[in-house]
C-alpha positions as CSV (number, residue, x, y, z in Angstrom):
1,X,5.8,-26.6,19.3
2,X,3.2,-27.3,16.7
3,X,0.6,-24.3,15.2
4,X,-1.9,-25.6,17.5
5,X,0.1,-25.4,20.5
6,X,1.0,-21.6,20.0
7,X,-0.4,-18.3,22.1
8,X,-1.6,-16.7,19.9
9,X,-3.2,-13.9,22.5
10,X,0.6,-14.0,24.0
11,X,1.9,-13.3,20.4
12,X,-0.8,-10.4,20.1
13,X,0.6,-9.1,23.0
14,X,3.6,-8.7,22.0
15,X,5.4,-5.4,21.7
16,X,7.2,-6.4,18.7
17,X,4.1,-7.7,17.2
18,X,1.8,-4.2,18.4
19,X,5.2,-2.5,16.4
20,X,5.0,-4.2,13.4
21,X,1.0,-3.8,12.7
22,X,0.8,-0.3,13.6
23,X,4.0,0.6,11.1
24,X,2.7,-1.9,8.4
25,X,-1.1,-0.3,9.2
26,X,0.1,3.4,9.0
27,X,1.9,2.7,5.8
28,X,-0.9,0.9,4.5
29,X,-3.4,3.8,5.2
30,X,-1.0,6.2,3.3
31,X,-0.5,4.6,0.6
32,X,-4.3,4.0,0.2
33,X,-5.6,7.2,0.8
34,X,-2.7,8.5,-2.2
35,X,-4.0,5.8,-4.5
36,X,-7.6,7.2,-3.9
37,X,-6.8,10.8,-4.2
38,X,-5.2,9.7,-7.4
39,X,-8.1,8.0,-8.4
40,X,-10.5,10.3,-7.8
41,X,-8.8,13.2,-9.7
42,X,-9.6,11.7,-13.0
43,X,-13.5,11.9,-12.6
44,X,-13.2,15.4,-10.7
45,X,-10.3,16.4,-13.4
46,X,-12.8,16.1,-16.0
47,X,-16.1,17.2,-14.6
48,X,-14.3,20.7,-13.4
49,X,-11.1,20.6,-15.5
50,X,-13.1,19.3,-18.8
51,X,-10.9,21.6,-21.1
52,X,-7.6,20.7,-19.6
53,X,-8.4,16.7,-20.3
54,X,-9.4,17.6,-23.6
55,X,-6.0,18.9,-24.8
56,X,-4.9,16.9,-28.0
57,X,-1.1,15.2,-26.9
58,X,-0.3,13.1,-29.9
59,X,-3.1,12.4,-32.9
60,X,-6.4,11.6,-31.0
61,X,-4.3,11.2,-27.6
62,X,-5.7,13.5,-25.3
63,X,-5.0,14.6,-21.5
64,X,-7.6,13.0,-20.2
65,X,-6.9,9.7,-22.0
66,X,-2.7,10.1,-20.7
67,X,-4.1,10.5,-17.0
68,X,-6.5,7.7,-16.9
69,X,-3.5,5.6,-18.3
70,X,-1.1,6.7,-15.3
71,X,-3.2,5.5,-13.1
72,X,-1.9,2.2,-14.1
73,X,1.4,3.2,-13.9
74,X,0.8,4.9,-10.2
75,X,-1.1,1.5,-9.1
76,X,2.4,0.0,-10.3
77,X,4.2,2.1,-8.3
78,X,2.1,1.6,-5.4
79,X,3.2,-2.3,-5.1
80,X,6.5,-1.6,-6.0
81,X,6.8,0.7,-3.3
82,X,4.8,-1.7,-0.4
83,X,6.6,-4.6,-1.9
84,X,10.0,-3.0,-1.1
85,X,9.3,-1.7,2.3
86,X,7.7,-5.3,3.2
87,X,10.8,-6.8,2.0
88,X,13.3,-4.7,4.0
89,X,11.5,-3.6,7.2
90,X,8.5,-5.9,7.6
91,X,9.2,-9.0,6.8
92,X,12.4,-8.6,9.2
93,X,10.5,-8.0,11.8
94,X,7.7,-10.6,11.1
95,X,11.1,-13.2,10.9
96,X,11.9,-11.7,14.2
97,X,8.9,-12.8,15.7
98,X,8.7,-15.9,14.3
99,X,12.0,-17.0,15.2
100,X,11.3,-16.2,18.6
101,X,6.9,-17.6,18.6
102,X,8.0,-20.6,21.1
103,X,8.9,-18.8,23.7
104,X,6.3,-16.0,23.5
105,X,3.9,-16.7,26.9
């Protein structure tokens, strides 16, 4: 059975399918809405917190300047962790469905 030839409303349907996009949307949502908390504590940090982000670290190194640098490290961490999960859980269960797209009516 080509592309063309696929139900796609059929494979919609699908419980395995419904499964897979709410897990993959619920973990998407979480992840985004930790990124944007993270995000937005920099600009809030140093509007209200302006004397905390001005602490000297290391030479002209200041707090502020080490948390707007993590942010590349936590956006790091943030693929790392939805790459693993898509490897072990969701693209298991996107295989799953694929295998099986034929005979999906």
């Amino acid at each position: 059975m080509s592309k063309r030839e696929m139900n796609w409303a059929a494979i919609d349907a699908d419980p395995r399918f419904q499964a897979l996009h709410a897990k993959k949307t619920r973990f998407l949502w979480s992840l985004m809405i930790i990124s944007m908390i993270y995000y937005f504590l920099l600009p809030f940090g140093t509007a209200y917190f302006g004397d905390l982000f001005k602490i000297q670290v290391w030479g002209p190194i200041n707090v502020g300047l080490v948390f707007a640098l993590s942010q590349f490290i936590v956006a790091w961490a943030i693929a790392w962790i939805y790459a693993r999960r898509a490897n072990s859980e969701f693209d298991a269960m996107a295989q799953d469905i694929i295998n099986d797209a034929h005979n999906i009516k």
